[in-house]
C-alpha positions as CSV (number, residue, x, y, z in Angstrom):
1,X,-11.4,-0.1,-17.3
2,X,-13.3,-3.1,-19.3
3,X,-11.7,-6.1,-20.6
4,X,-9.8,-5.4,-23.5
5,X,-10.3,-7.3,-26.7
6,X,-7.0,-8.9,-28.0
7,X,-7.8,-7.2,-31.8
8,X,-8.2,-3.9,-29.6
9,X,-5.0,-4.5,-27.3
10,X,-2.5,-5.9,-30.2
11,X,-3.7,-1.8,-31.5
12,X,-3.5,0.2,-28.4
13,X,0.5,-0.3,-28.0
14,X,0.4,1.8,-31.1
15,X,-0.5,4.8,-28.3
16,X,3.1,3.7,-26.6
17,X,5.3,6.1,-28.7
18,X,2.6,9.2,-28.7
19,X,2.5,9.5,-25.2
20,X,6.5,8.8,-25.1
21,X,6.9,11.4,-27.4
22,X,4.4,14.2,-26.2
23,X,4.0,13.1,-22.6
24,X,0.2,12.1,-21.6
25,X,-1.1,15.6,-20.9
26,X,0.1,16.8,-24.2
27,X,-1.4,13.6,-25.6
28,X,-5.5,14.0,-27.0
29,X,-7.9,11.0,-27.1
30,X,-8.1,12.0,-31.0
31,X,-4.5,11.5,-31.5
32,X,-4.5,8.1,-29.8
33,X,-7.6,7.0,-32.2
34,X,-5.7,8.0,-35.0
35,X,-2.3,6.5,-34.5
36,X,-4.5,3.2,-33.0
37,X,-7.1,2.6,-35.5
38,X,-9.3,2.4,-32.6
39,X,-12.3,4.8,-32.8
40,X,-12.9,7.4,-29.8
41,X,-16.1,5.9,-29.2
42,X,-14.3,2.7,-28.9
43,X,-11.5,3.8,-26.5
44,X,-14.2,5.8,-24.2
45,X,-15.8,2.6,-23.8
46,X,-12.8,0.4,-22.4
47,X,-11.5,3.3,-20.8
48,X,-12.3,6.3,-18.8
49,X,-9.3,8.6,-20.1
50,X,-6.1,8.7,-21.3
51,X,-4.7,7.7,-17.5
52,X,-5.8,4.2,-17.9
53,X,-4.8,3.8,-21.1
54,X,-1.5,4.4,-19.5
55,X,-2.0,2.5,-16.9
56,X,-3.0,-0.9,-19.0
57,X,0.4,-0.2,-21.3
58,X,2.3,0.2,-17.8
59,X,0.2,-2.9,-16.7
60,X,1.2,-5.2,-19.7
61,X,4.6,-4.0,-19.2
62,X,4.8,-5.4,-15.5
63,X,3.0,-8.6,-16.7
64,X,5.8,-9.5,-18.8
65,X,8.7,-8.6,-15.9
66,X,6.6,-10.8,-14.0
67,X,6.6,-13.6,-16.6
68,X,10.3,-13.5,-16.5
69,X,11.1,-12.7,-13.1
70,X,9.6,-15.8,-12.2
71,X,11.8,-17.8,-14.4
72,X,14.7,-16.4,-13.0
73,X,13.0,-17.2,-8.9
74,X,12.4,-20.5,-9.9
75,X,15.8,-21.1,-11.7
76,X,18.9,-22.9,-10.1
77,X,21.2,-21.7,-7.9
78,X,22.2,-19.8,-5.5
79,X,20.0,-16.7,-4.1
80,X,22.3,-13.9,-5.5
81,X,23.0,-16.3,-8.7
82,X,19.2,-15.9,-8.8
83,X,18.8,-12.4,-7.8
84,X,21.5,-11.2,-11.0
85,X,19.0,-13.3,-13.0
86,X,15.9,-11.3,-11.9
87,X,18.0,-7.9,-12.8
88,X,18.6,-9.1,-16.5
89,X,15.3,-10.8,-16.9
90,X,13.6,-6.9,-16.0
91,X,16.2,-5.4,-18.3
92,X,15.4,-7.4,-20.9
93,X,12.0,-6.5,-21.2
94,X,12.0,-3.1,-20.5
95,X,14.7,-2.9,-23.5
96,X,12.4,-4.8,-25.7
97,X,9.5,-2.0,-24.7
98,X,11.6,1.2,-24.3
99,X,8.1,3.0,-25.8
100,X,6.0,1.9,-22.8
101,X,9.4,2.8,-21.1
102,X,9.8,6.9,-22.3
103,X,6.0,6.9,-21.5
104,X,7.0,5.7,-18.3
105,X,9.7,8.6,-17.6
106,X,7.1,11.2,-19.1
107,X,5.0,10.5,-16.2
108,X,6.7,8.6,-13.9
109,X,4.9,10.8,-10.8
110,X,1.4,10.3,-12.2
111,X,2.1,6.3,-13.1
112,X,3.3,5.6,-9.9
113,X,0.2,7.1,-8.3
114,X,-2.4,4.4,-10.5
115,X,-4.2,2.0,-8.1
116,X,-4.6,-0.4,-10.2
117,X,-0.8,-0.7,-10.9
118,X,0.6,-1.2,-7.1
119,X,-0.9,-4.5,-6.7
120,X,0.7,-5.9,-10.3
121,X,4.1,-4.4,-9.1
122,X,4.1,-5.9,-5.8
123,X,3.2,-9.3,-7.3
124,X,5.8,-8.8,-10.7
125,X,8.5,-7.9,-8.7
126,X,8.6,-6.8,-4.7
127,X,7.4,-10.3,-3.6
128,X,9.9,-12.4,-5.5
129,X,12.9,-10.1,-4.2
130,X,11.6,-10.2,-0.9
131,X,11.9,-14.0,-1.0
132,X,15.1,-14.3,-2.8
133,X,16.4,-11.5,0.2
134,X,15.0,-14.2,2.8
135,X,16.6,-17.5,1.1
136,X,19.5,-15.6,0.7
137,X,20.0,-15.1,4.7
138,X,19.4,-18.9,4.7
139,X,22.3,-20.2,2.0
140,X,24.2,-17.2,2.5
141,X,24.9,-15.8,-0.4
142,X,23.5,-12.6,0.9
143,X,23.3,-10.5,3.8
144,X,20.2,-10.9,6.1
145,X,17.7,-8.1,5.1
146,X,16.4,-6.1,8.1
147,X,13.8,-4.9,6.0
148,X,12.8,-7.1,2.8
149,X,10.0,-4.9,1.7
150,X,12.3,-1.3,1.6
151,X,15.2,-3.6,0.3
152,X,13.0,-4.8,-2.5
153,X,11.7,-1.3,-3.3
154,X,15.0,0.1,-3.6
155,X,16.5,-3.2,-6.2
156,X,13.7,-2.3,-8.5
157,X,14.3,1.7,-8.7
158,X,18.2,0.9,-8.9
159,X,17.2,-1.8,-11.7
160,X,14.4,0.4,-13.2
161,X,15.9,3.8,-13.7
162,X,19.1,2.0,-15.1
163,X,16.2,0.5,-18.1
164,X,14.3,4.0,-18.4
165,X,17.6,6.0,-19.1
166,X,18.9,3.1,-21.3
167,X,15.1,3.4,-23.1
168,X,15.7,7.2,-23.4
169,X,19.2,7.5,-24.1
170,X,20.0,4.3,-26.7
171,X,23.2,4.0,-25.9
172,X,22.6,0.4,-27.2
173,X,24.9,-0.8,-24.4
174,X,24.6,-4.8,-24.3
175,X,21.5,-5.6,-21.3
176,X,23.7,-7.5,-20.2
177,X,26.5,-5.1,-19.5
178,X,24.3,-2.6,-17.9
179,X,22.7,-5.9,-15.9
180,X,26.3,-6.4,-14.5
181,X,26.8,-3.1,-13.8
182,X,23.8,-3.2,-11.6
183,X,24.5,-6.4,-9.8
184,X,28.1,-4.8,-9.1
185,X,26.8,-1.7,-7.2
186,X,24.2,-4.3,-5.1
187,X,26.5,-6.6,-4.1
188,X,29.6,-5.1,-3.9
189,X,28.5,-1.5,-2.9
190,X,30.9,1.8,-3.4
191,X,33.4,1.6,-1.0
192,X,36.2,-0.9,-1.0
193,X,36.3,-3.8,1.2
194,X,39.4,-2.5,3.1
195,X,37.5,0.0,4.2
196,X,37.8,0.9,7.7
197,X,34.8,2.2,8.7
198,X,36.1,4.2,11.4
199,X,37.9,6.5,9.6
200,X,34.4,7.4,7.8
């Protein structure tokens, strides 16, 4: 994929909504041209097929969580105070892109396999957690992680899949409520404290 002109990109999110709407196989270079402005000539040139026109709406979309996620790292506070920051600053911007987002769900299996995206999720998301995880063994407000990496994986499908069926249902619940609701099942987990384990 070449650079992308900022005319050409401020056009391409037009492509968002067809591929949410038709899924990217149903989706034909022609159609994106049309609902872009952006001739087919054009497109072919900056990109080698619909796939990495995905992948750069996908990639945008992860720049931004980054952009906020590291706010939230950086802020005040406790790890977990932190962490609950990191879960609303994702939600936020995938509720302020829930296009990019029902694209996403369309083809989450084909998104997940883009090269070019792993590296921008690891940095946007997996790396911060996994330090929040490790200062959070050291202030303890959290548990120590045996496994950062697998921990971090699984926060960011729990936070994720709570955005994609928020993008693809509307309930228009409040981010914030659905950002609680997350942070409860992390941190709290299903069963009740009293629980005696034994008896499992």
């Amino acid at each position: 994929m070449k650079p992308l002109p900022v005319q050409l990109a401020s056009k391409i999110y037009a492509a968002s909504e067809l591929i949410a709407e038709r899924g990217l196989d149903d989706t034909k270079i022609e159609d994106i041209a049309e609902v872009t402005g952006i001739p087919v000539s054009t497109l072919y040139y900056h990109f080698r097929g619909k796939a990495e026109i995905l992948a750069f709406l996908l990639n945008d979309l992860l720049t931004a969580i980054a952009a906020e996620v590291g706010v939230a790292v950086e802020s005040q506070g406790t790890a977990r105070e932190r962490l609950t920051r990191v879960i609303r600053a994702q939600l936020s911007v995938m509720l302020q892109n829930p296009a990019s987002c029902r694209a996403l769900v369309g083809d989450l299996g084909r998104a997940t396999r883009l090269p070019q995206l792993a590296g921008a999720l690891s940095a946007a998301f997996y790396q911060p957690v996994e330090q929040l995880l490790r200062d959070g063994a050291d202030d303890g407000s959290l548990l120590p992680s045996e496994d950062t990496m697998s921990d971090a994986v699984m926060i960011f499908g729990a936070v994720t899949v709570a955005g994609l069926m928020e993008a693809v249902v509307g309930s228009q619940r409040p981010m914030e409520s659905i950002a609680d609701a997350v942070a409860r099942l992390l941190f709290d987990g299903l069963a009740p404290r009293t629980f005696d384990e034994t008896h499992a």
